[in-house]
C-alpha positions as CSV (number, residue, x, y, z in Angstrom):
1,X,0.0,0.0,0.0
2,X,1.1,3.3,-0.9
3,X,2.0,5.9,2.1
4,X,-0.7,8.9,1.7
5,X,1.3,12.0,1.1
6,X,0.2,14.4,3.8
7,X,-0.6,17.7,1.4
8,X,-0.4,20.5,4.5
9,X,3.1,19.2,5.2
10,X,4.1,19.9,1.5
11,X,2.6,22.8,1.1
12,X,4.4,23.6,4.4
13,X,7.6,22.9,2.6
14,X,6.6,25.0,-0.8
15,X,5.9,27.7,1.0
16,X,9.2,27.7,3.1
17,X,11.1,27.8,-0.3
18,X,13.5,30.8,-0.9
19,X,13.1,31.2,-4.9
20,X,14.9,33.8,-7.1
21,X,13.8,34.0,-10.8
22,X,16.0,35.8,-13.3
23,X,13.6,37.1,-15.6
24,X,12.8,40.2,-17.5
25,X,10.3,42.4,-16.1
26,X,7.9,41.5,-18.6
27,X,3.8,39.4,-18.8
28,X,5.9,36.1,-18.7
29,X,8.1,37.0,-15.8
30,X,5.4,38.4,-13.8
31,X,3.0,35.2,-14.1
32,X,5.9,33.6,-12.8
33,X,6.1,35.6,-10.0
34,X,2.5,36.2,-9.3
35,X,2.3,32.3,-9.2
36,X,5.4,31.4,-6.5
37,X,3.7,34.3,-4.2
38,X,0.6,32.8,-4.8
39,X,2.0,29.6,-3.5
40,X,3.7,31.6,-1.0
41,X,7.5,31.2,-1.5
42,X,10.1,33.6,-0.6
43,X,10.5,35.1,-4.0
44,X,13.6,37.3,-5.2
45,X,13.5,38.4,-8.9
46,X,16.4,40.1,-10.8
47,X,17.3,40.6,-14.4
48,X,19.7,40.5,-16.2
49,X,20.8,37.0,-14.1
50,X,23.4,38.6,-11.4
51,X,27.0,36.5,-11.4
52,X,26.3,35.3,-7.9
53,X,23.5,33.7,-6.1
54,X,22.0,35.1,-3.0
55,X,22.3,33.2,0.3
56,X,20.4,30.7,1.4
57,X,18.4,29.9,-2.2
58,X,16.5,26.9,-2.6
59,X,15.1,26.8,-6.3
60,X,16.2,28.9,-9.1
61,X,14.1,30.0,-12.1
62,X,16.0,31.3,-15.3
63,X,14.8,32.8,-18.1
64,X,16.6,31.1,-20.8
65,X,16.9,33.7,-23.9
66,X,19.4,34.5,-26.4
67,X,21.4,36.7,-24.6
68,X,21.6,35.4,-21.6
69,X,23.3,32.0,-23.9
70,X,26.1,34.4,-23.7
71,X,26.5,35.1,-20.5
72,X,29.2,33.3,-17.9
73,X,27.1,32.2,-14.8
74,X,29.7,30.9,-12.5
75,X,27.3,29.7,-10.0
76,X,25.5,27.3,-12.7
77,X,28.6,24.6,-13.0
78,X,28.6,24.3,-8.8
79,X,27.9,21.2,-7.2
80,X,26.0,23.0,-4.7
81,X,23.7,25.0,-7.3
82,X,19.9,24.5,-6.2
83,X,17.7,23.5,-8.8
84,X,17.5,25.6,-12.3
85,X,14.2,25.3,-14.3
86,X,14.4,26.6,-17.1
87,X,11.8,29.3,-18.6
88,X,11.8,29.1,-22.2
89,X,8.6,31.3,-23.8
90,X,8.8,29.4,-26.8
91,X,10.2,26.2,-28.6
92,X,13.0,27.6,-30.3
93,X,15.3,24.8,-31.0
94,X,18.7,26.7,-30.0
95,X,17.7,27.7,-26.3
96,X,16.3,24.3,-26.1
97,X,19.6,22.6,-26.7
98,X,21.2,25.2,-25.2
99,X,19.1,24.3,-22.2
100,X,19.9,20.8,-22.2
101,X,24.1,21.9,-22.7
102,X,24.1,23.3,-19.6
103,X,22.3,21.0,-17.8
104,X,25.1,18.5,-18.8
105,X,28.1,20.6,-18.3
């Protein structure tokens, strides 16, 4: 039998996330936002993506956009990185290997 997952204790840990999106300020970025307050996370946003993370973060959203392809992010290739996801507006086959390029480097 499976063990019930106890929803107020996740929802508990959702909201005690610390959550910094690098986005622009645009309608994307701010759906984004709006959602992880919503949900009631700690949120940080910040654009263009700064060279070093703040303390204590526990998932990281990134815009994923042409120019930011370009860009050195020292704090990506760490072991101790949190979690990236990856915001890509639309299925453009470059950011989406350039997405999975990171993810493997």
């Amino acid at each position: 039998m499976k063990a019930r997952v106890d929803s107020s204790s996740l929802l508990r840990r959702l909201r005690s996330l610390n959550v910094v999106v690098f986005h622009p300020e645009d309608q994307d970025g701010q759906e984004v936002i709006g959602q992880l307050h919503r949900i009631g996370c700690r949120v940080q946003a910040f654009w263009p993506p700064l060279d070093k993370l703040p303390a204590d973060v526990d998932v990281v959203f990134l815009a994923v956009r042409p120019e930011v392809l370009s860009i050195d992010l020292p704090w990506l290739h760490r072991e101790s990185t949190p979690p990236v996801i990856a915001v890509v507006t639309y299925e453009n086959p470059v950011l989406v290997e350039a997405v999975l390029a990171r993810k493997d480097s």
